[in-house]
C-alpha positions as CSV (number, residue, x, y, z in Angstrom):
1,X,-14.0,-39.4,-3.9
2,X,-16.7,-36.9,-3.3
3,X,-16.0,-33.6,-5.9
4,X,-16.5,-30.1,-3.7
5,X,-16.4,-26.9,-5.4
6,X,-13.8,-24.5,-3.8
7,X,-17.2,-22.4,-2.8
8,X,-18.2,-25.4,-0.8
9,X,-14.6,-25.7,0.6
10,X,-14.3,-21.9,1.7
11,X,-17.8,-22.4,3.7
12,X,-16.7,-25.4,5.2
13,X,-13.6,-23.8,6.6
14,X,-15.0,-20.7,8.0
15,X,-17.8,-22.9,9.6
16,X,-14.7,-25.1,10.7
17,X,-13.2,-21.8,12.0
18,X,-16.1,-20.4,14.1
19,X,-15.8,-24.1,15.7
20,X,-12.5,-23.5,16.8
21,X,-12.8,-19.9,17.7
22,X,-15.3,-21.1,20.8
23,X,-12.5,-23.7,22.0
24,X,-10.1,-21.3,21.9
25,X,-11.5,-18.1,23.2
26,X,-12.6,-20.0,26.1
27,X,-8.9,-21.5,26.9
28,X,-7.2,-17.6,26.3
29,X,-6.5,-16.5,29.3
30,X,-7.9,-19.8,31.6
31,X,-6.3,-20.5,34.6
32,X,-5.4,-23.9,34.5
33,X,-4.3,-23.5,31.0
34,X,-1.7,-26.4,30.3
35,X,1.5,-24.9,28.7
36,X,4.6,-27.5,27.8
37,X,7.8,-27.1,25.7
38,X,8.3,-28.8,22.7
39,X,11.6,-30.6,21.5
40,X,12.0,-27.5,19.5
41,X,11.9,-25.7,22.5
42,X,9.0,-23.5,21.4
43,X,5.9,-23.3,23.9
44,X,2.8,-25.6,22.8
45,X,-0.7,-25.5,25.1
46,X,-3.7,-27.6,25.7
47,X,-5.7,-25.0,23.6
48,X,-3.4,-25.7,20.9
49,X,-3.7,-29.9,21.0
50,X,-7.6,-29.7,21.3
51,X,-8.4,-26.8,18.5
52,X,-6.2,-29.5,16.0
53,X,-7.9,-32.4,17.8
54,X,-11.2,-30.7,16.6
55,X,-10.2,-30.0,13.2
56,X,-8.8,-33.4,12.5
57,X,-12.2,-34.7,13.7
58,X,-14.4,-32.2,11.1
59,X,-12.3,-33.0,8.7
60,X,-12.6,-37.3,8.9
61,X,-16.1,-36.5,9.3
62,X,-16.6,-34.1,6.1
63,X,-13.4,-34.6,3.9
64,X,-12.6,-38.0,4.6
65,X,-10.6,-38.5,1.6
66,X,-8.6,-35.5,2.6
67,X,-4.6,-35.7,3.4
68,X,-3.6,-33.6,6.8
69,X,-0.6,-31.4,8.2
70,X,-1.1,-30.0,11.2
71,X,1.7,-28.4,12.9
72,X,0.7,-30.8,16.8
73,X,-0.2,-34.1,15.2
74,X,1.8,-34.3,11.8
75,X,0.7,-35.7,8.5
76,X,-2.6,-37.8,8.1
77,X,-3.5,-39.5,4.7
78,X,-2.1,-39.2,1.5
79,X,-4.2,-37.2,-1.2
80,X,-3.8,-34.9,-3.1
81,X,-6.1,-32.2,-1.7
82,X,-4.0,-31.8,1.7
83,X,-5.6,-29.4,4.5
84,X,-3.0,-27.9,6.5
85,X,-3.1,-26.4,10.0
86,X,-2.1,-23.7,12.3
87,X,-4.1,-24.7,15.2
88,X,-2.6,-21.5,17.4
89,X,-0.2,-19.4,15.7
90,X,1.4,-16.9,18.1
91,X,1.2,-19.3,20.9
92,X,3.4,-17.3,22.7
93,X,0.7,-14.3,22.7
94,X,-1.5,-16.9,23.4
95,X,0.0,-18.6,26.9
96,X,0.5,-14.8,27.9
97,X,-2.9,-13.2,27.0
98,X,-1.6,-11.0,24.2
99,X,-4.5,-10.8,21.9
100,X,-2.4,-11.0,18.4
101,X,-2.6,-15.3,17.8
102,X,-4.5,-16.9,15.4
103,X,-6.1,-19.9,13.9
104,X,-5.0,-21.0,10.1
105,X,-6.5,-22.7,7.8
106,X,-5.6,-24.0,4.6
107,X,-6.6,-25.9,1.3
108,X,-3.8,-27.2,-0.8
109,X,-4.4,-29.3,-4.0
110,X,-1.5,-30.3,-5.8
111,X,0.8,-29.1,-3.4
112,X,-0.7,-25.2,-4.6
113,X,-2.7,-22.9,-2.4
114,X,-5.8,-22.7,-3.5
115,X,-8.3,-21.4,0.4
116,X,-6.5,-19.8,3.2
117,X,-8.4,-19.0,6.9
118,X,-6.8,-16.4,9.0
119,X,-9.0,-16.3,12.5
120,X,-8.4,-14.1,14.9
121,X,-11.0,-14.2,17.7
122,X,-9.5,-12.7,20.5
123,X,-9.1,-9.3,17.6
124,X,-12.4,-9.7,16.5
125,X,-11.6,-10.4,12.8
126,X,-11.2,-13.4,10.2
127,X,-9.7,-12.8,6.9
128,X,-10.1,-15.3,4.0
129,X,-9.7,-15.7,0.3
130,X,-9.6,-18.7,-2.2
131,X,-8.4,-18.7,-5.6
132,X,-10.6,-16.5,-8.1
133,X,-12.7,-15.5,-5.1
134,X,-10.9,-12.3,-3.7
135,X,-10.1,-12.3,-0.2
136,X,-11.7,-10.8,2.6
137,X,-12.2,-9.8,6.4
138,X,-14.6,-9.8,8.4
139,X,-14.8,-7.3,11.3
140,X,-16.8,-5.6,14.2
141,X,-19.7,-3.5,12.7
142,X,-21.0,-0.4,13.7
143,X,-23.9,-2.0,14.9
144,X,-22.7,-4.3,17.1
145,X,-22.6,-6.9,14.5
146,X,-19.8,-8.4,12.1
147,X,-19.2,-7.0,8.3
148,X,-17.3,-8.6,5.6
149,X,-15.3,-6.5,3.0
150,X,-12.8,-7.1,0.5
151,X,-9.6,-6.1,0.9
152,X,-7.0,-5.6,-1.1
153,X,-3.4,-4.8,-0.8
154,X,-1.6,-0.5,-1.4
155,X,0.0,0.9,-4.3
156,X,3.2,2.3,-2.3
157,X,5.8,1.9,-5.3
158,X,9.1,3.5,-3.9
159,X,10.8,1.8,-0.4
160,X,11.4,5.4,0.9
161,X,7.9,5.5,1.0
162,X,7.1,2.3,2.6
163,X,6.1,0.5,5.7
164,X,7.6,-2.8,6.7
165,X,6.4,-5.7,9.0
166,X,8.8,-8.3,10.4
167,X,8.7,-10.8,13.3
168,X,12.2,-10.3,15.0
169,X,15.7,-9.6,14.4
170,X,17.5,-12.6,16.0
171,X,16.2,-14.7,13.5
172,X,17.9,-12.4,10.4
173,X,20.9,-12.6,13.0
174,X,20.7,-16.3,12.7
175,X,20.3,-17.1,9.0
176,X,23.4,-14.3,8.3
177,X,21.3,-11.8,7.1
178,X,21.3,-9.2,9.4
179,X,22.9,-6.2,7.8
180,X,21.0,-6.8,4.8
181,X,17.4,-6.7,6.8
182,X,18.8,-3.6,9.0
183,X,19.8,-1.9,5.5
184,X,16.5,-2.6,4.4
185,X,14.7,-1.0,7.1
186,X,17.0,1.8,7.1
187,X,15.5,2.3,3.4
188,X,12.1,2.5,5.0
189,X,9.5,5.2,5.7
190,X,8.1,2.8,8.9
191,X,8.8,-0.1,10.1
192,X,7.2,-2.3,13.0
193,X,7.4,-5.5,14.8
194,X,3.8,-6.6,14.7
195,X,5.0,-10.7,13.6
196,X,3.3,-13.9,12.5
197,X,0.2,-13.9,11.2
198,X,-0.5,-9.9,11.8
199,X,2.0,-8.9,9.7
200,X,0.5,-10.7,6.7
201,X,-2.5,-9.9,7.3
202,X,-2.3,-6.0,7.6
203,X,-0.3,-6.7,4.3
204,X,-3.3,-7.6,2.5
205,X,-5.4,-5.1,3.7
206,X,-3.0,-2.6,2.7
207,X,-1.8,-1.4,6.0
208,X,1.3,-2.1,5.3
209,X,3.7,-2.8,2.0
210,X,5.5,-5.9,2.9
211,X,6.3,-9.0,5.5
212,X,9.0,-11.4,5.5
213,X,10.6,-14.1,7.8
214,X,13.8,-15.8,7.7
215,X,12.3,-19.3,9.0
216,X,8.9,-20.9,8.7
217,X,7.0,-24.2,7.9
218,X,4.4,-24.5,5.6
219,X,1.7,-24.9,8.1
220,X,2.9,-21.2,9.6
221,X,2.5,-19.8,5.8
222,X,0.1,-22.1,3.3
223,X,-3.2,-20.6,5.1
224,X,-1.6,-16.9,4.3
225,X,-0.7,-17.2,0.8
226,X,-4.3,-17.5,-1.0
227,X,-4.7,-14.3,1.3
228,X,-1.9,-12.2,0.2
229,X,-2.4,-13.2,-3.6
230,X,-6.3,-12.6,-4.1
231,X,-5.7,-9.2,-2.5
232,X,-3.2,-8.3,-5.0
233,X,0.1,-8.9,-3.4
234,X,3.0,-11.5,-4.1
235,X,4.2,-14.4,-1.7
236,X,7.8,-16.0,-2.2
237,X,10.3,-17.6,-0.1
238,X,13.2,-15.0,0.8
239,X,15.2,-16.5,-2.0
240,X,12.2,-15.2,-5.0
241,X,10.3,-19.0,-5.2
242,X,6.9,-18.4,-5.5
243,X,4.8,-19.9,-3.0
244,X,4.8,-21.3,0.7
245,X,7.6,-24.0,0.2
246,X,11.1,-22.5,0.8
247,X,11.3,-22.5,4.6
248,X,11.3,-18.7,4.5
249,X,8.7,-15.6,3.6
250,X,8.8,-12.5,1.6
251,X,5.4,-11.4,0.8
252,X,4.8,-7.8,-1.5
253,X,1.9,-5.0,-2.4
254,X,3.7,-6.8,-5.7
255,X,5.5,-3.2,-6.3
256,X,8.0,-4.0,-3.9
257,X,9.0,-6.8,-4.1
258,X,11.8,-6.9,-6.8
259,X,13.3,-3.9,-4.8
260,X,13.3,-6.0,-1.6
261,X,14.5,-9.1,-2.6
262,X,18.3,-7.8,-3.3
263,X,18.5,-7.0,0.5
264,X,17.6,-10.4,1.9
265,X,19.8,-12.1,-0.4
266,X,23.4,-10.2,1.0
């Protein structure tokens, strides 16, 4: 088995990224874009299948001793360094030209987070991060060009003073949590709607205080967690487990999160 440092892994997964962003920017908004349901019900296109198609393929050719989870083609392999995939998340912006979908990317060994790719081409901007490496974006320059910075997430301490990020309110309805998640943005200074990806992102930029979900799989979260962490922040399931594993998000500036928690537990 071939030893890569996570240096070499991190380069190999934004090259892998700038791959995919071609294939999909040229399928957002196409014409004779192929959009079907799944059995979930959820909406799954032909720019979804290829970018995972294409990833699979760099990955047999360069990490062939690599495991796989992608969220269209399940599990490949067995190892213990597993990549797993978001080929299009926010599909749904995707198959109707909203600009807010992304690409992730992620690097697990041992089961823990360790690289995360966040690619947003249709924004302009790719955020990334691996473990003792800080995390980053990279964005439109002045100059025409693209800049990378590090980024890292606020110091907002008190929930009056906050600003909240969540994907929607059915699924709090769902999982019987709803007057607890309403409560907590009644504690709020702001809260919006922005979902996905977005939400987790502008979290570790410090744009906003903290994200959470009431249903995910780990290909939706594992790329966002080396993100969230190496700016700062904290990443747990809704229930307080640390990581990407408990079916559900709540990720923190870190200050927050201990106050949060209590309301997505009523």
């Amino acid at each position: 088995m071939a030893d890569f440092t996570l240096e070499q892994d991190l380069e190999f997964a934004l090259a892998l990224a700038e791959k995919v962003d071609k294939l999909t920017l040229a399928r957002y908004g196409a014409n004779d874009l192929v959009v079907e349901s799944k059995p979930d019900m959820t909406p799954v296109s032909d720019a979804d299948r290829g970018a995972e198609q294409l990833i699979l393929a760099e990955l047999a050719e360069h990490r062939p001793d690599d495991s796989v989870l992608g969220e269209e083609f399940g599990v490949h392999g067995s190892g213990s360094r597993r990549w797993v995939i978001d080929p299009i998340d926010g599909t749904k912006n995707f198959v109707r030209r909203v600009p807010v979908w992304a690409t992730l990317i992620a690097l697990l060994v041992d089961d823990e987070p360790v690289l995360g790719v966040i690619s947003a081409p249709a924004l302009s901007r790719r955020w990334h991060a691996a473990t003792g490496l800080g995390a980053h974006v990279s964005e439109p320059a002045a100059d025409g060009g693209q800049s990378t910075r590090q980024i890292s997430v606020s110091s907002v301490a008190d929930l009056s003073d906050s600003s909240l990020a969540y994907a929607s309110l059915s699924g709090w309805k769902d999982a019987g949590k709803l007057d607890g998640f309403l409560d907590l943005l009644d504690a709020a200074w702001r809260t919006r709607g922005y979902g996905d990806f977005y939400s987790y992102a502008l979290l570790a930029e410090g744009s906003v205080d903290a994200a959470f979900e009431p249903e995910l799989e780990l290909y939706d979260m594992a790329a966002l967690v080396p993100v969230v962490r190496e700016a700062g922040g904290r990443f747990t399931s809704v229930a307080g487990e640390e990581g990407c594993h408990g079916g559900n998000a709540l990720a923190t500036n870190g200050k927050l999160h201990e106050a949060i928690l209590p309301y997505l537990n009523r």
